[in-house]
PALOVO-598375 format. One record per residue (C-alpha): residue in three letters; residue number from 0; y, x, z. Coordinates in Angstrom, 1 decimal, decimal comma. Layout:
{res ALA; n NUM; c2 Y; c1 X; c3 Z};
...
END
This chain:
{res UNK; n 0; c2 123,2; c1 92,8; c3 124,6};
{res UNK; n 1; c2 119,8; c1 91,0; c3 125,7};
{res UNK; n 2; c2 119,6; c1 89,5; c3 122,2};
{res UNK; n 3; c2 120,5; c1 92,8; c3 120,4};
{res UNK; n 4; c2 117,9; c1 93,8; c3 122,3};
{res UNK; n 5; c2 115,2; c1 91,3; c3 121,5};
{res UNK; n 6; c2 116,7; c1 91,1; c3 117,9};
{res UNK; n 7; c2 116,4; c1 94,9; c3 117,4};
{res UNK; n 8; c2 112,8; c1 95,2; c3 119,1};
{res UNK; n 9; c2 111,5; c1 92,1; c3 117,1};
{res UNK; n 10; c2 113,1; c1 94,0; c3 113,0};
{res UNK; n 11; c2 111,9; c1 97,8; c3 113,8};
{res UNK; n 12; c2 108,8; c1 96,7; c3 115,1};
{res UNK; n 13; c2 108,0; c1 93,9; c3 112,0};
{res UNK; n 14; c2 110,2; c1 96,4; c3 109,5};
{res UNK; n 15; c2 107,5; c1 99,6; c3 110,3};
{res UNK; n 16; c2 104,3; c1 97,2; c3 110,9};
{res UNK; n 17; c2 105,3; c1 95,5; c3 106,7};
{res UNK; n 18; c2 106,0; c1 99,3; c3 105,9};
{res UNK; n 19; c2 102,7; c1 100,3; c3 107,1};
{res UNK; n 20; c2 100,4; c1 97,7; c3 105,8};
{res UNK; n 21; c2 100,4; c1 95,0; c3 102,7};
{res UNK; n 22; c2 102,0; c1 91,9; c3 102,7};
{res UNK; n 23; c2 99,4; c1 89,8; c3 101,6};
{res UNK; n 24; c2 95,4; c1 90,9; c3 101,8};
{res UNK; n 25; c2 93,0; c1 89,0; c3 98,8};
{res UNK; n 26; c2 89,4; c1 89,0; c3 99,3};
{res UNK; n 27; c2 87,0; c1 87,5; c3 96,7};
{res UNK; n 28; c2 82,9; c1 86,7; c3 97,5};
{res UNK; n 29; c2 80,8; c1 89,2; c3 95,8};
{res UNK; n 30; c2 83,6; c1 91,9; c3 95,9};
{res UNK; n 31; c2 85,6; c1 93,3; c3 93,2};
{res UNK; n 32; c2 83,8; c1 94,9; c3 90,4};
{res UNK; n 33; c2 86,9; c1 95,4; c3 88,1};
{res UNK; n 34; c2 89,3; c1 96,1; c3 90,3};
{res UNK; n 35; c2 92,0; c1 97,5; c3 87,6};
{res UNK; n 36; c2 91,7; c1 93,5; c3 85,7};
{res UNK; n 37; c2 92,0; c1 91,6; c3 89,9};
{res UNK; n 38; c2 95,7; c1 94,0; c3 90,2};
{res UNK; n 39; c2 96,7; c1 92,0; c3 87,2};
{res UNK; n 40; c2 95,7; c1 88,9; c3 88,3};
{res UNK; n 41; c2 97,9; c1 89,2; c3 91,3};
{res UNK; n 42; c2 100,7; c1 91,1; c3 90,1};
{res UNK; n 43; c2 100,8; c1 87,9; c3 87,3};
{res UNK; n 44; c2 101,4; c1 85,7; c3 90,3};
{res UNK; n 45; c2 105,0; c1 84,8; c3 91,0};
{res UNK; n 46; c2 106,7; c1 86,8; c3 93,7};
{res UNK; n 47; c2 104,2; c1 89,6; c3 94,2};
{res UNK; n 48; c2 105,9; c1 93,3; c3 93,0};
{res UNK; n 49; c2 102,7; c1 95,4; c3 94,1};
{res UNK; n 50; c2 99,5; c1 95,2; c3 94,2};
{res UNK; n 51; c2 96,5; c1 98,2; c3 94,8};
{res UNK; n 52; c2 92,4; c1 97,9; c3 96,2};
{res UNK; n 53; c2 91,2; c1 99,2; c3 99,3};
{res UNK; n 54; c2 88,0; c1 100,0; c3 100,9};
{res UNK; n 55; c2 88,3; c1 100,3; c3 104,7};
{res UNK; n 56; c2 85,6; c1 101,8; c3 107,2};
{res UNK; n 57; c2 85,6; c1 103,8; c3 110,5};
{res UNK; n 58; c2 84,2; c1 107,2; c3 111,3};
{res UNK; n 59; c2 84,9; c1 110,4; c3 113,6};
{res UNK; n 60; c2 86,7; c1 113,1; c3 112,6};
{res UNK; n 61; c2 86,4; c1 117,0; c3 113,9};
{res UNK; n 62; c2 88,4; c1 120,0; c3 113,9};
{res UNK; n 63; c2 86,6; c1 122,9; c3 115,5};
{res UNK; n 64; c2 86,1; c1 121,6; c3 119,0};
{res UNK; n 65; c2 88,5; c1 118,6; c3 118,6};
{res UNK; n 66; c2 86,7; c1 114,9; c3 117,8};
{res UNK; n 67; c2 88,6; c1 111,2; c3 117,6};
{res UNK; n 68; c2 87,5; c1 108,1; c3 115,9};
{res UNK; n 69; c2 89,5; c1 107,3; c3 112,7};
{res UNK; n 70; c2 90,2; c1 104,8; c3 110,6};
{res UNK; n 71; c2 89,6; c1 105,4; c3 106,9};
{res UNK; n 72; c2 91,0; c1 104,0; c3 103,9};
{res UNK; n 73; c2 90,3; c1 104,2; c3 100,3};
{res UNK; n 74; c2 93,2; c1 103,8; c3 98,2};
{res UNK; n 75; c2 94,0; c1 104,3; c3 94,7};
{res UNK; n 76; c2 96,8; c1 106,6; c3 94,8};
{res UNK; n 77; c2 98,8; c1 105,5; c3 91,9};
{res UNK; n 78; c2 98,4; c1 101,7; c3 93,4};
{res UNK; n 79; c2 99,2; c1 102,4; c3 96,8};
{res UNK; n 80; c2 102,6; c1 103,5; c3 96,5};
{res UNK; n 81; c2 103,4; c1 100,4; c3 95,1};
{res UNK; n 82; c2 102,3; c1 98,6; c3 98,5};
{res UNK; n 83; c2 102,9; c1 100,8; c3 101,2};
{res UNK; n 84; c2 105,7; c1 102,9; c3 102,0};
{res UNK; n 85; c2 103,2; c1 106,2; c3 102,6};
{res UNK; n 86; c2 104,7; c1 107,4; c3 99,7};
{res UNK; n 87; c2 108,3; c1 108,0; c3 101,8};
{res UNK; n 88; c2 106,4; c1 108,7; c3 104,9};
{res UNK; n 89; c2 105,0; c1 111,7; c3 104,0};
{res UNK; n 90; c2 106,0; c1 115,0; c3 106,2};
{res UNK; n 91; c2 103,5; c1 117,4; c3 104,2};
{res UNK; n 92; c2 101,7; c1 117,6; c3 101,2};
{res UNK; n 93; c2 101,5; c1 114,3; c3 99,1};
{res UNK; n 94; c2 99,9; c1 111,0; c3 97,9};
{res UNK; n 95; c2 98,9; c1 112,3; c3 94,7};
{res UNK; n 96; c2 96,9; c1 115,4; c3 95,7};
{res UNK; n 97; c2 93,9; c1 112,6; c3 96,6};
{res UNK; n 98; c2 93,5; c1 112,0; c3 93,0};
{res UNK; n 99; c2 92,0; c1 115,2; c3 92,4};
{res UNK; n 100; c2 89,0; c1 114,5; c3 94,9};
{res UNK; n 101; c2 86,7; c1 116,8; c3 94,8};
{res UNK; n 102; c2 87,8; c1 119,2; c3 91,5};
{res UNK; n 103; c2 87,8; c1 122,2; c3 94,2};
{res UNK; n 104; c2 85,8; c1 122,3; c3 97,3};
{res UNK; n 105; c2 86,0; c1 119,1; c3 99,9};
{res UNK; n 106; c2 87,9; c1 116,1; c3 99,1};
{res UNK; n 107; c2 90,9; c1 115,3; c3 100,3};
{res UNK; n 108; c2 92,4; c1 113,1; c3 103,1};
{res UNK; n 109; c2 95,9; c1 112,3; c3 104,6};
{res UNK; n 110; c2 96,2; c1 112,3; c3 108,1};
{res UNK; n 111; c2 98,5; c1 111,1; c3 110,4};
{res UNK; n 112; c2 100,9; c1 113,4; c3 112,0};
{res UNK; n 113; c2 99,8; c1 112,3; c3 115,6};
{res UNK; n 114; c2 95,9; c1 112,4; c3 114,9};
{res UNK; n 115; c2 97,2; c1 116,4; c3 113,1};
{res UNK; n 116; c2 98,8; c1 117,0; c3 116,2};
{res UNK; n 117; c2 95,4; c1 115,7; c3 118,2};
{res UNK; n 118; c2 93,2; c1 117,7; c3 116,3};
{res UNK; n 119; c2 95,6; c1 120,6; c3 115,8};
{res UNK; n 120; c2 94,8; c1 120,4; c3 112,0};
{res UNK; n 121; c2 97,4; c1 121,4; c3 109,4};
{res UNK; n 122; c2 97,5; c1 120,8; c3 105,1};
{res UNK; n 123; c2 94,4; c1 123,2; c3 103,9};
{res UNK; n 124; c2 92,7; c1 123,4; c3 107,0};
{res UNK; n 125; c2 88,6; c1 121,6; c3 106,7};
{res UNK; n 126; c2 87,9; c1 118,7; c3 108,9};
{res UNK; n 127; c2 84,7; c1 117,1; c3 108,9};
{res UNK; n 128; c2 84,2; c1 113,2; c3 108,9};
{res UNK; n 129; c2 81,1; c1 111,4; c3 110,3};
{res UNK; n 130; c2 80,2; c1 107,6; c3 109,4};
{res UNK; n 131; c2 77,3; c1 105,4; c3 109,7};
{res UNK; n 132; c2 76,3; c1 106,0; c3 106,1};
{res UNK; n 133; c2 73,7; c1 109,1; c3 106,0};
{res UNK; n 134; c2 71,1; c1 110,2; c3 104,2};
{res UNK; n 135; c2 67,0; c1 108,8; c3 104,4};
{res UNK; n 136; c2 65,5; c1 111,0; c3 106,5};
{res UNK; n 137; c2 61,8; c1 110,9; c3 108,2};
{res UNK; n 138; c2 63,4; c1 109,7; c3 110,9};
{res UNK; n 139; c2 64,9; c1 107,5; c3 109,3};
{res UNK; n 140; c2 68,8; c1 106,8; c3 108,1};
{res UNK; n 141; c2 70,0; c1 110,0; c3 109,7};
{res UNK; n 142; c2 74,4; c1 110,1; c3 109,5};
{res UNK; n 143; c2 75,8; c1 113,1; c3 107,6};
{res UNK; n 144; c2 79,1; c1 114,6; c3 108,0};
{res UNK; n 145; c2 80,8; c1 115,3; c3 105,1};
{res UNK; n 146; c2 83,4; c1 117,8; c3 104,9};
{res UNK; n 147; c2 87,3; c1 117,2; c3 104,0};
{res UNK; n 148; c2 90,8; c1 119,0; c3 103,6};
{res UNK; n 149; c2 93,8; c1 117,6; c3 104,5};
{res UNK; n 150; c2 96,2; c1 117,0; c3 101,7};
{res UNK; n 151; c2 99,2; c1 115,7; c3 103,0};
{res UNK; n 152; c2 100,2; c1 114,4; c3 106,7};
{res UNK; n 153; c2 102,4; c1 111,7; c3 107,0};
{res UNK; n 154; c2 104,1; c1 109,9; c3 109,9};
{res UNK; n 155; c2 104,7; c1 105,3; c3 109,4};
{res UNK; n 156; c2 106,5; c1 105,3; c3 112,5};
{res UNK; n 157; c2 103,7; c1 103,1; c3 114,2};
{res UNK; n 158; c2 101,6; c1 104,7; c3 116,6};
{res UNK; n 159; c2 98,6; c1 102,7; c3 115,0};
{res UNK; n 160; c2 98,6; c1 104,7; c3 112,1};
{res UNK; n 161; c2 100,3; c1 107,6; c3 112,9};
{res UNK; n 162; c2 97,0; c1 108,6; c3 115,7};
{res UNK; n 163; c2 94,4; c1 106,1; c3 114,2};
{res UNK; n 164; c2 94,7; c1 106,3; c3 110,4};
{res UNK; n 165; c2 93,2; c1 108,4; c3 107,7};
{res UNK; n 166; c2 93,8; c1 107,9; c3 103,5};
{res UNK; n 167; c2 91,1; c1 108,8; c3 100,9};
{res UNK; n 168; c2 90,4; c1 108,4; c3 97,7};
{res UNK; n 169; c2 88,5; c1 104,8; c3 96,4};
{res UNK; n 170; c2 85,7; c1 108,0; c3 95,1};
{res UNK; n 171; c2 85,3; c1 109,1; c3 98,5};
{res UNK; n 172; c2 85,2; c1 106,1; c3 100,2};
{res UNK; n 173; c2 82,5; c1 104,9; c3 98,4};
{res UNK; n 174; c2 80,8; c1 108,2; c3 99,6};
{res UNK; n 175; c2 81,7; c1 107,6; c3 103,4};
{res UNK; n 176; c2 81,3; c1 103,6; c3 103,9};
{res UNK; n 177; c2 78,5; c1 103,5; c3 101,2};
{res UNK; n 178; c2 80,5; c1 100,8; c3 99,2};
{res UNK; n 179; c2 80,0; c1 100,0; c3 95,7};
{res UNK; n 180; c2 83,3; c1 98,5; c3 95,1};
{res UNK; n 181; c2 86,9; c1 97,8; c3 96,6};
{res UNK; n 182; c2 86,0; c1 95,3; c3 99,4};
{res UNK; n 183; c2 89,7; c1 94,2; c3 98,9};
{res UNK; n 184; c2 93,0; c1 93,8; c3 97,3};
{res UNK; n 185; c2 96,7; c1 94,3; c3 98,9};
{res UNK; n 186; c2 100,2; c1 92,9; c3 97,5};
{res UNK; n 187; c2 103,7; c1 93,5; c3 98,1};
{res UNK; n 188; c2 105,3; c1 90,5; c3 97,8};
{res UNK; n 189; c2 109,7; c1 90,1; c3 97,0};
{res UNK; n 190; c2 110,2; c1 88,4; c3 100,5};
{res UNK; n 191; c2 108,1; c1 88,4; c3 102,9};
{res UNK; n 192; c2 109,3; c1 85,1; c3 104,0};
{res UNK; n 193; c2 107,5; c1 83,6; c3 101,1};
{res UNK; n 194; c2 104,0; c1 85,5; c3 102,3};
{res UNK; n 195; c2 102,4; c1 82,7; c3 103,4};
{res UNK; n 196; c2 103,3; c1 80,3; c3 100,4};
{res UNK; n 197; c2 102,1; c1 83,1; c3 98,1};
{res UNK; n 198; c2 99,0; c1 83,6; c3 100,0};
{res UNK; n 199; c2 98,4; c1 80,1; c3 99,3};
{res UNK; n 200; c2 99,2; c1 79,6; c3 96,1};
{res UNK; n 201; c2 96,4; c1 82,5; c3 95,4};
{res UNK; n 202; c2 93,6; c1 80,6; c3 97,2};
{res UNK; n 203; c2 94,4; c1 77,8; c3 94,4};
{res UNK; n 204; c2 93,6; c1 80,1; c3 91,7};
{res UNK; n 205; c2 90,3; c1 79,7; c3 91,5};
{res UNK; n 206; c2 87,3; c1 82,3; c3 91,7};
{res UNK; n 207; c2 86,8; c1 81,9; c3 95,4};
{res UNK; n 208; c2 89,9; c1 83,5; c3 96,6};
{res UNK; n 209; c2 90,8; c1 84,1; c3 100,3};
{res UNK; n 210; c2 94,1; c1 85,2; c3 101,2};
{res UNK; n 211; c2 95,9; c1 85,8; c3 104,8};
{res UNK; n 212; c2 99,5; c1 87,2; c3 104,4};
{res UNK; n 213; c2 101,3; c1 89,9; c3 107,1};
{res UNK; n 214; c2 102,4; c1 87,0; c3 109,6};
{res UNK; n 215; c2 98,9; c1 85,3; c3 110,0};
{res UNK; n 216; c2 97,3; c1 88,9; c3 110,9};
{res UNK; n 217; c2 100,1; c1 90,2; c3 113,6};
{res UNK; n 218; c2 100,8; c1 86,6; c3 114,7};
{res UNK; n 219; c2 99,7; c1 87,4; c3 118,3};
{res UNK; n 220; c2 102,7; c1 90,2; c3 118,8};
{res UNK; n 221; c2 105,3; c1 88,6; c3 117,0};
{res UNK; n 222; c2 104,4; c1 85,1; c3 118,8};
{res UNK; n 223; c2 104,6; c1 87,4; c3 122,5};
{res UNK; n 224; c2 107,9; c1 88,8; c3 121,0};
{res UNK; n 225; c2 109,9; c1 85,5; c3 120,3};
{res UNK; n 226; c2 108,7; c1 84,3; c3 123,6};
{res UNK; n 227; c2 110,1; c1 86,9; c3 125,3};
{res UNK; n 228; c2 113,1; c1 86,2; c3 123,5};
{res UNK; n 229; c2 113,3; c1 82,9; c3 124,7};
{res UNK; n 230; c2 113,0; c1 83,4; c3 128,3};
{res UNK; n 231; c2 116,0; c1 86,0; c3 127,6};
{res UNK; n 232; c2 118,0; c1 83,1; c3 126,4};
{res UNK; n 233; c2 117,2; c1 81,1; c3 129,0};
{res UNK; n 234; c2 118,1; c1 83,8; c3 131,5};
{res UNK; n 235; c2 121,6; c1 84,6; c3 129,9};
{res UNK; n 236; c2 122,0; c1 80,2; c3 129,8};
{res UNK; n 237; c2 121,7; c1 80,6; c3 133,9};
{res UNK; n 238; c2 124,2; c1 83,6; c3 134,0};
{res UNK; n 239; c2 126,5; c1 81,7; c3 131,8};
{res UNK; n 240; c2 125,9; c1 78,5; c3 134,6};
{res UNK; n 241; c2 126,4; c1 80,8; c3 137,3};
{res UNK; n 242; c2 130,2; c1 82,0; c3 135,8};
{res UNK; n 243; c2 131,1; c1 78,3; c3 135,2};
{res UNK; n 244; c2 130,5; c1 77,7; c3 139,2};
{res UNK; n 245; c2 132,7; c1 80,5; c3 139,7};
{res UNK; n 246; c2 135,7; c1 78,7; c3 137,3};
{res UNK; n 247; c2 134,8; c1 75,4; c3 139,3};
{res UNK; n 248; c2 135,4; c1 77,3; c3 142,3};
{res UNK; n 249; c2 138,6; c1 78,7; c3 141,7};
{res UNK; n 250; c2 140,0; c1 75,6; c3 139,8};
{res UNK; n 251; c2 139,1; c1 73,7; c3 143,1};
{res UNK; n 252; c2 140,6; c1 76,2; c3 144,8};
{res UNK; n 253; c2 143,8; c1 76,1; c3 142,6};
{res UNK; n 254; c2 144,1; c1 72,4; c3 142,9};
{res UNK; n 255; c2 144,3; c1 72,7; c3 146,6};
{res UNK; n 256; c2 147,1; c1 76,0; c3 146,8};
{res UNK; n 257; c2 149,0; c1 73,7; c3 143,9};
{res UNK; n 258; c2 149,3; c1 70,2; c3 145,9};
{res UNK; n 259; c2 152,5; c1 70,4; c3 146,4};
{res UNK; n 260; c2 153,4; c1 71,0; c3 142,7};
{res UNK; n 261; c2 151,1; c1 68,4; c3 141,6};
{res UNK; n 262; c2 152,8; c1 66,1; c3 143,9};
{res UNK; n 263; c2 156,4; c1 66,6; c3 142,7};
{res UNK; n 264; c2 155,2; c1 66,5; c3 139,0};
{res UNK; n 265; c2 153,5; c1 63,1; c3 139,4};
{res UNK; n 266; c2 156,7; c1 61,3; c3 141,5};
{res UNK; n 267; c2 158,7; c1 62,9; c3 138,3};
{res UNK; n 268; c2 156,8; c1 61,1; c3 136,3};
{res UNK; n 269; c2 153,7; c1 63,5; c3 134,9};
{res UNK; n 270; c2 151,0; c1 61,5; c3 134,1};
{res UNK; n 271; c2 147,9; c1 62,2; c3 135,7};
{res UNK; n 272; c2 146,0; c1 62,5; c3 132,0};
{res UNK; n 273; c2 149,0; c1 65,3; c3 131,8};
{res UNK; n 274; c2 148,0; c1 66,8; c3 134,7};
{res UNK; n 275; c2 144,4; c1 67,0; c3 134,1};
{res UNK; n 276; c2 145,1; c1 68,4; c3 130,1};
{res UNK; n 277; c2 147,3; c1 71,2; c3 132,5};
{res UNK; n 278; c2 144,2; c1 72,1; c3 134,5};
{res UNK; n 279; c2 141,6; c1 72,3; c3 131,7};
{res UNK; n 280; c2 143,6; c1 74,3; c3 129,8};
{res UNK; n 281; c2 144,1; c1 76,7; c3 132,5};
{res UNK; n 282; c2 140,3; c1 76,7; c3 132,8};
{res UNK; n 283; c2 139,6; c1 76,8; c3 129,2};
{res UNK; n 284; c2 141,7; c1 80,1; c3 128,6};
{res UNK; n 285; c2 140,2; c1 81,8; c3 131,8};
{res UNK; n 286; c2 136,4; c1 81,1; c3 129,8};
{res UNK; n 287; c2 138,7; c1 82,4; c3 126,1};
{res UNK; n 288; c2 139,7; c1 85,7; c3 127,4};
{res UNK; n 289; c2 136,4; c1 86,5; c3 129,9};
{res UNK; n 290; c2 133,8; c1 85,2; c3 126,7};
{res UNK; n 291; c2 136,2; c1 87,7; c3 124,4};
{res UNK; n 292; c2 136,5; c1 90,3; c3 126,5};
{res UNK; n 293; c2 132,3; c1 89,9; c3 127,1};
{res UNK; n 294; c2 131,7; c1 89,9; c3 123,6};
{res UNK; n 295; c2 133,8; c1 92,9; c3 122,8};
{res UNK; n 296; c2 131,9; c1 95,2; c3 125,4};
{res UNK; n 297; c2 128,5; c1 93,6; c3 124,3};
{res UNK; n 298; c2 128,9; c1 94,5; c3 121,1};
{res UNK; n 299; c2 130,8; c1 98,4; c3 122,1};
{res UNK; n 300; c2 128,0; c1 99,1; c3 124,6};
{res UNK; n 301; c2 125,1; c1 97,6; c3 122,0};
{res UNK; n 302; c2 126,2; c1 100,1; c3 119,4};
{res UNK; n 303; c2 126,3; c1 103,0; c3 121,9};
{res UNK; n 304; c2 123,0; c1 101,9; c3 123,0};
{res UNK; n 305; c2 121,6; c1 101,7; c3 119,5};
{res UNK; n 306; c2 123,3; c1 104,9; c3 117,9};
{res UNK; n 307; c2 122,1; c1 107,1; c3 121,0};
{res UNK; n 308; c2 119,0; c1 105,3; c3 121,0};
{res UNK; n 309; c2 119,0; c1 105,5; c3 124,5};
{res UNK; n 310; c2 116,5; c1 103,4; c3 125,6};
{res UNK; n 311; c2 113,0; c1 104,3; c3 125,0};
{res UNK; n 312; c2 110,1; c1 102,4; c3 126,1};
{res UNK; n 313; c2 106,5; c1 103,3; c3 126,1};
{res UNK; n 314; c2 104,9; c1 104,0; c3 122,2};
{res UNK; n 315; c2 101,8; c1 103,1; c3 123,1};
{res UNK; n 316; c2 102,8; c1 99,3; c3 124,2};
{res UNK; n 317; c2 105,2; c1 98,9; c3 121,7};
{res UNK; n 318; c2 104,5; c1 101,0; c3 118,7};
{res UNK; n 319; c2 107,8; c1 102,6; c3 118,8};
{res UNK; n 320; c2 109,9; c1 105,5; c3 120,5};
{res UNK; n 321; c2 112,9; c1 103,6; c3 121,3};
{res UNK; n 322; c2 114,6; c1 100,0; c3 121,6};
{res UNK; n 323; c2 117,0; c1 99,4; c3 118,7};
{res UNK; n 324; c2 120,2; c1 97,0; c3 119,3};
{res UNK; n 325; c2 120,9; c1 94,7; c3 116,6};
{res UNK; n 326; c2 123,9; c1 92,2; c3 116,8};
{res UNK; n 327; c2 123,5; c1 89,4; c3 115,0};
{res UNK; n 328; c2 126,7; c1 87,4; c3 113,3};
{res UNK; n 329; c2 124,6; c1 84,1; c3 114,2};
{res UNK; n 330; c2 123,5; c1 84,9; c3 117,8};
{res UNK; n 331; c2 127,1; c1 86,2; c3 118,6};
{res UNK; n 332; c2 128,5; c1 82,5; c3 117,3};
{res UNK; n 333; c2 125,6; c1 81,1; c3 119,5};
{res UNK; n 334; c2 126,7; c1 83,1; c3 123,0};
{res UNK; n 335; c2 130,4; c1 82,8; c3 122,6};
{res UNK; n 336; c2 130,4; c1 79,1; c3 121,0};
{res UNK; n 337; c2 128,0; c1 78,1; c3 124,8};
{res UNK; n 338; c2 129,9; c1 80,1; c3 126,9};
{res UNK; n 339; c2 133,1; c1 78,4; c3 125,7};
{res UNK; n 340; c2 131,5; c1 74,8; c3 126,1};
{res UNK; n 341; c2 129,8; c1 75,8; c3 129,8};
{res UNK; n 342; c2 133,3; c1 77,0; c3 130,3};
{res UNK; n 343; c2 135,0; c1 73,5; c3 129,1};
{res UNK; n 344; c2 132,5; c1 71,4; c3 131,0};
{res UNK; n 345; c2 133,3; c1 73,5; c3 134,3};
{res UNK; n 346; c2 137,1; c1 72,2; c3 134,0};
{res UNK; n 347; c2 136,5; c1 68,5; c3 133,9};
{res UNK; n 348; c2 135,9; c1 67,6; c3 137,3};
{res UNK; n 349; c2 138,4; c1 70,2; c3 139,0};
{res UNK; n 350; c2 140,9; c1 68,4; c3 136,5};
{res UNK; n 351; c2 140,1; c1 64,7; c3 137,4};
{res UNK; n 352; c2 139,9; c1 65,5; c3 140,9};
{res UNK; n 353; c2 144,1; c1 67,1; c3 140,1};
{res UNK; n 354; c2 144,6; c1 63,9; c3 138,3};
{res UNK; n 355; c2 143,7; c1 62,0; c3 141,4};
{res UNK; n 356; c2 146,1; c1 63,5; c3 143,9};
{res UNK; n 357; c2 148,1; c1 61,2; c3 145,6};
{res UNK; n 358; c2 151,5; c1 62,6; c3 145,6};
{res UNK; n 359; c2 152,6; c1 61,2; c3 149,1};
{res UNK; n 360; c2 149,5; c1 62,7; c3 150,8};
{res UNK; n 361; c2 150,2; c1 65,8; c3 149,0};
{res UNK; n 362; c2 154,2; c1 65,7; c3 150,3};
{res UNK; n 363; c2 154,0; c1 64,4; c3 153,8};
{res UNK; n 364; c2 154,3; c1 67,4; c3 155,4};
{res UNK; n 365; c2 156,7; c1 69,2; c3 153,1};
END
């Protein structure tokens, strides 16, 4: 259950964070004039399925009396979908309304359904969005806000972006950071495994190209996450000592109720490598049925626990609403293959210490 646990919390959380951003981000000194010729570039490199520019920037955003900071970003509609999954995550409105920015009245912007919420802002309404580009003024660079409609809201499943976030057009973007071309490129890569070989093999390309792939830029949480599930391992390893003191205990105890049966056995003739196979066995099917029965329940209360989702932790620690369980084929094999070996160790001395039992000491008084 702990590592379903760990397992789930570690896949949602990496599964929504890849869904949310690129795989792979490409900058290149001096910018990127031609952005349309650097997509082919990348998508010509092997293992890369998507590719789109991006011009980032942060402003506030307003709503009638309602103001939070925001995070813009200036995609190219068509692209984007091709690296992100805001495409599937949209609740209202859509991806492509951006591309007609500007035709009639403000331009648009997608929102995230937590910052819509914040703001109480729905698809239609006017925002307004203040940066630190403005307009020359006597007094000097004065910031303007510019005006906005919300085209589309759309919830990632990451707090992050969901409260944080806001998607423009590359136009309008320009407009609000004051840039004269995408500062950036993202990629989708095949598997994600392979992110940081692809990330390298682009800096080899030439042209000054810097890459840093999804597991370099989150390595901080998913370095905290396998820590924790390490200590988890290393607190079921102690509960799984802890149960083979207990078999030690009653094989011990065992040994002493059965004496007398020992004794007899031995002046029949038993061996005493017979004896201790007898007691290790007993000892090994004791750990067989309680690591069986263990694993049956983990993996029944796990899937309650998952399909109820009835753990929830806090959203703005973790990202998400609720811990999923996932059990894994491989850590199952790893829990029931030590169990069964911490169970097998745990017979061996109650065993030799049968073997040993002098069968006159164990029948003088019968």
């Amino acid at each position: 259950i702990a590592l379903a646990l760990m397992t789930g919390l570690q896949g949602e959380l990496r599964d929504r964070i890849l869904g949310s951003m690129a795989h792979v981000y490409v900058w290149k000194p001096g910018g990127l004039a031609d952005y349309r010729a650097e997509v082919k570039t990348m998508l010509a490199v092997d293992g890369v399925v998507g590719a789109g520019p991006a011009i980032q920037g942060k402003g506030v955003i307003t709503y009638g009396q309602a103001q939070t900071f925001i995070n813009l970003k200036g995609i190219d509609p068509e692209l984007e979908t091709s690296v992100t999954d805001i495409k599937s995550a949209m609740q209202q409105g859509s991806v492509a309304a951006l591309a007609a920015d500007g035709d009639a009245g403000p331009s648009g912007i997608l929102i995230g359904r937590q910052l819509a919420e914040l703001l109480g802002v729905s698809v239609g309404d006017q925002v307004s969005l203040l940066t630190t580009q403005g307009t020359l003024s006597p007094m000097g660079i004065m910031p303007r806000p510019r005006p906005a409609r919300p085209v589309g809201i759309f919830e990632l499943g990451l707090q992050e972006f969901d409260a944080e976030w806001g998607f423009v057009s590359l136009d309008f973007a320009r407009r609000l950071v004051g840039a004269d071309a995408p500062e950036l490129i993202q990629l989708r890569v095949a598997d994600i495994n392979a992110a940081p070989e692809i990330a390298a093999r682009i800096q080899t390309l030439g042209d000054g190209y810097i890459a840093q792939d999804w597991s370099e830029l989150n390595a901080s949480i998913f370095s905290a996450l396998g820590l924790e599930k390490k200590a988890m391992g290393l607190a079921i390893g102690l509960i799984m000592m802890v149960a083979a003191l207990q078999i030690v205990a009653s094989l011990i105890l065992l040994v002493m109720e059965k004496s007398r049966d020992i004794g007899i056995l031995k002046t029949m003739g038993t061996s005493a490598a017979r004896i201790s196979v007898i007691f290790m066995m007993q000892g090994t099917i004791i750990g067989m049925i309680g690591t069986l029965a263990g694993a049956a329940g983990g993996f029944a209360v796990s899937w309650v626990l998952d399909h109820y989702r009835l753990v929830s932790i806090p959203q703005d620690v973790y990202q998400i609403a609720h811990v999923p369980f996932v059990v894994r084929l491989e850590d199952v094999a790893l829990v029931v293959t030590s169990a069964l070996v911490i169970c097998f160790l745990a017979t061996i001395y109650p065993s030799r210490q049968a073997a040993k039992l002098d069968p006159v000491q164990a029948l003088r008084f019968e």
